[in-house]
C-alpha positions as CSV (number, residue, x, y, z in Angstrom):
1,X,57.5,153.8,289.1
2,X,57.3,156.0,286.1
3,X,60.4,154.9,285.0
4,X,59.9,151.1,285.0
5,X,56.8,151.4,283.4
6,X,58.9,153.2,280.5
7,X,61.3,150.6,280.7
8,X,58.6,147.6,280.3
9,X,56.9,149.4,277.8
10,X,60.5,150.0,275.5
11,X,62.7,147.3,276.4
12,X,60.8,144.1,277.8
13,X,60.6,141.1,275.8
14,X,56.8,140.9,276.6
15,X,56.3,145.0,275.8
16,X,53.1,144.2,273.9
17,X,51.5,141.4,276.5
18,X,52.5,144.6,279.0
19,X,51.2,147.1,277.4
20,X,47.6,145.3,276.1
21,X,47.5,144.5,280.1
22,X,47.6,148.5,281.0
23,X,45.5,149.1,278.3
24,X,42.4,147.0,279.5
25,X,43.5,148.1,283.1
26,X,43.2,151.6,282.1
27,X,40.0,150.7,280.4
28,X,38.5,149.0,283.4
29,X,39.3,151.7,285.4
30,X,37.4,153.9,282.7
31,X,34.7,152.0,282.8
32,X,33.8,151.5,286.5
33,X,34.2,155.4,286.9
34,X,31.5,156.2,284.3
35,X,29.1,153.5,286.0
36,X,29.5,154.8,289.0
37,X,28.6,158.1,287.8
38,X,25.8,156.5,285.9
39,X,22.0,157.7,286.3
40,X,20.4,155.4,288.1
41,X,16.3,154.9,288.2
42,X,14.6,154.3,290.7
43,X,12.3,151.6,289.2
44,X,12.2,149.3,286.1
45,X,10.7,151.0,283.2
46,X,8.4,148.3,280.8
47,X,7.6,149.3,277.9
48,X,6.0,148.7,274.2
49,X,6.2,149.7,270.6
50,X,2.3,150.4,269.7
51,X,1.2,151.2,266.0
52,X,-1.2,153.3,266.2
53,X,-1.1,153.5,262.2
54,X,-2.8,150.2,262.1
55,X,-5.0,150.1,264.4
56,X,-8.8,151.8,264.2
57,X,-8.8,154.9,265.8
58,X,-11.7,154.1,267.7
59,X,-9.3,151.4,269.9
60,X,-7.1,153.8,270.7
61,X,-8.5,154.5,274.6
62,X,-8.8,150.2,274.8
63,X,-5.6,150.0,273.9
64,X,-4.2,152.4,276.3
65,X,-6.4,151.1,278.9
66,X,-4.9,147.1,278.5
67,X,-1.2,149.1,278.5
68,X,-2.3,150.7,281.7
69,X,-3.8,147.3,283.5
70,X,-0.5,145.3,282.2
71,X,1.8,148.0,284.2
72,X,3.5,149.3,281.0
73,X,5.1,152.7,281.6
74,X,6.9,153.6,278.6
75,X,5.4,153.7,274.7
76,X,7.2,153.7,272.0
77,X,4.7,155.6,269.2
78,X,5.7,156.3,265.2
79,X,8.9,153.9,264.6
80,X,7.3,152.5,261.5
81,X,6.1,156.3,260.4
82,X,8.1,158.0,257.3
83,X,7.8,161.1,256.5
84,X,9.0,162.8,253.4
């Protein structure tokens, strides 16, 4: 087998339309290993970005509150904060 692979790859007339077929077999077998070994969650995760940098700090416990009633599970805090 080995050796007819060798002999596709060097000597066939379609040596590239072979080989660019093994590569993207190689690379779906690549690719459904490592999402079968994927994490996988046990629920969906929804989430939001929340700027706390403009709103009043005195919101802060509504705000959380209204994420809490709307199932949100995940919050994103500081993506537009630079620091120097």
């Amino acid at each position: 087998m080995f050796t007819l692979l060798i002999y596709l790859l060097r000597k066939h007339k379609h040596r590239i339309w072979i080989s660019s077929l093994l590569l993207a077999l190689l690379f779906w077998i690549s690719l459904t290993q490592a999402l079968a070994e994927a994490p996988r969650m046990n629920t969906v995760l929804y989430g939001a970005s929340y700027y706390h940098e403009y709103m009043p700090y005195d919101r802060l416990e509504k705000d959380v509150e209204l994420m809490q009633k709307a199932g949100i599970t995940v919050v994103r805090l500081g993506e537009s904060t630079c620091t120097n």
